[in-house]
Wavefront OBJ file of the C-alpha trace (Angstrom):
o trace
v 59.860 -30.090 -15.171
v 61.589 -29.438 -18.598
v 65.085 -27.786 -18.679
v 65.451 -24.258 -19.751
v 67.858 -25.075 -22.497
v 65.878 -27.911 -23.923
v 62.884 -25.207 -24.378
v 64.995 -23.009 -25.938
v 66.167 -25.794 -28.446
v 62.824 -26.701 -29.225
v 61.466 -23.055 -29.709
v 64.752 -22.556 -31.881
v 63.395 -25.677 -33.659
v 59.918 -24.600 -33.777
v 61.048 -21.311 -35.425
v 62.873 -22.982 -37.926
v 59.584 -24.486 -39.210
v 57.431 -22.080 -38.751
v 59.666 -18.696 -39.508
v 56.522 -16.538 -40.124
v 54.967 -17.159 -36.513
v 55.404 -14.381 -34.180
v 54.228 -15.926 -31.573
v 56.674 -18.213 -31.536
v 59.698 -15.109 -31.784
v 57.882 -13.757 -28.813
v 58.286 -16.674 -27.265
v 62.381 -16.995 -27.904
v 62.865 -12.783 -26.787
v 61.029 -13.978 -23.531
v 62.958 -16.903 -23.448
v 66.281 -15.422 -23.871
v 64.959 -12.455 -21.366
v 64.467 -15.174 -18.718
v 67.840 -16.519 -19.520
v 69.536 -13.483 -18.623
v 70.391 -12.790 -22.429
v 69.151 -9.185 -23.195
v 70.884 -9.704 -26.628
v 69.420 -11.863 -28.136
v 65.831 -11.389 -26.043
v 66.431 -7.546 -27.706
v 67.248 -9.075 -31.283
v 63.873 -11.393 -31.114
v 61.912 -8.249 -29.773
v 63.389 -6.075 -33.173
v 62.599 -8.785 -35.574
v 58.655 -8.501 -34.090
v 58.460 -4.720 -34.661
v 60.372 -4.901 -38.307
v 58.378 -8.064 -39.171
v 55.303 -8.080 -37.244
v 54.130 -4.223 -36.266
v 50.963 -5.517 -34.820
v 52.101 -8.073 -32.717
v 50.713 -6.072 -29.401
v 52.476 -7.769 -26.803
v 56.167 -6.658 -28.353
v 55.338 -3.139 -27.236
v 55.364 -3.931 -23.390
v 58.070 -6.255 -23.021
v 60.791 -4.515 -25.057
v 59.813 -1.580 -23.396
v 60.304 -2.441 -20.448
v 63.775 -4.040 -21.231
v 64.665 -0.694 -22.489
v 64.021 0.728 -19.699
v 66.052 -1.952 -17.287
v 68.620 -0.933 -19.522
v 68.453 2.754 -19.159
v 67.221 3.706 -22.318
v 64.377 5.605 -21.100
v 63.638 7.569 -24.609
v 63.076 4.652 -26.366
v 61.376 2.335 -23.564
v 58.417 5.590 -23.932
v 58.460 5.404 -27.508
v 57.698 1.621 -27.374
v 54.991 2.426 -24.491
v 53.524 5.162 -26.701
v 53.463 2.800 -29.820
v 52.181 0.500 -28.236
v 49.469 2.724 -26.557
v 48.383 3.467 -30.113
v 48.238 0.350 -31.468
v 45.986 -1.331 -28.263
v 43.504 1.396 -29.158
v 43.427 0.529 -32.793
v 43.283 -3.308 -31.934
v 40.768 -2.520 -29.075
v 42.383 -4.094 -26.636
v 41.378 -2.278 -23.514
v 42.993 -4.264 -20.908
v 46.920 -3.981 -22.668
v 46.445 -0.196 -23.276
v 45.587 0.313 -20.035
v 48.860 -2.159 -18.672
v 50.962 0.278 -21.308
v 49.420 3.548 -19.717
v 50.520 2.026 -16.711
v 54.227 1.576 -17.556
v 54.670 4.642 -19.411
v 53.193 6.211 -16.274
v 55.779 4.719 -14.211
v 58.438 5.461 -16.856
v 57.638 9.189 -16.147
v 57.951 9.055 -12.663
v 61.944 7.594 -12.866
l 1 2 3 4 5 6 7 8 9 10 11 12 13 14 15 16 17 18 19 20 21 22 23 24 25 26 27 28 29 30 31 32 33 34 35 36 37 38 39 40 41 42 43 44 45 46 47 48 49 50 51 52 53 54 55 56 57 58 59 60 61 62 63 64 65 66 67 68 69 70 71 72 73 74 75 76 77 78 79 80 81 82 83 84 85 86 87 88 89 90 91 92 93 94 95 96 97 98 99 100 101 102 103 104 105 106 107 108
């Protein structure tokens, strides 16, 4: 089993050489989100929407940590975002899992 802080290191390494991979700053924000650090997970999750606007699967996951933290106004205006940008990319199945949590979102 490999230790939580030695994937960290290497995804902090892997970033390093490959800066312009979101992927790979999804994969640090979920990280860090796992980790218990909702600073830096939300600091990885604002670099994707500055940087990479498309990146679909931002839209869910910092909404949602919005919304753990309270900040219901912006967790919908991630959901909503992202709503838009599923149906633009096609992607049935996420816009339907965004519906979903901006459903739920209205129901706190």
């Amino acid at each position: 089993m490999i230790d939580a802080s030695f994937r960290l290191q290497k995804l902090i390494e892997m970033e390093q050489n490959n800066p312009a991979d979101p992927f790979i700053k999804f994969a640090l924000a979920q990280e860090y989100y796992a980790k218990n650090d909702l600073e830096n997970a939300e600091k990885y999750y604002a670099v994707l929407l500055r940087h990479f606007p498309d990146y679909l699967p931002t839209y869910f996951h910092f909404g949602k940590l919005k919304q753990m933290n309270g900040c219901l106004d912006e967790a919908k205006k991630l959901f909503l975002q992202g709503i838009n940008l599923a149906q633009r990319q096609g992607e049935a199945k996420t816009h339907q899992e965004l519906l979903q949590a901006l459903g739920e979102l209205d129901d706190e």
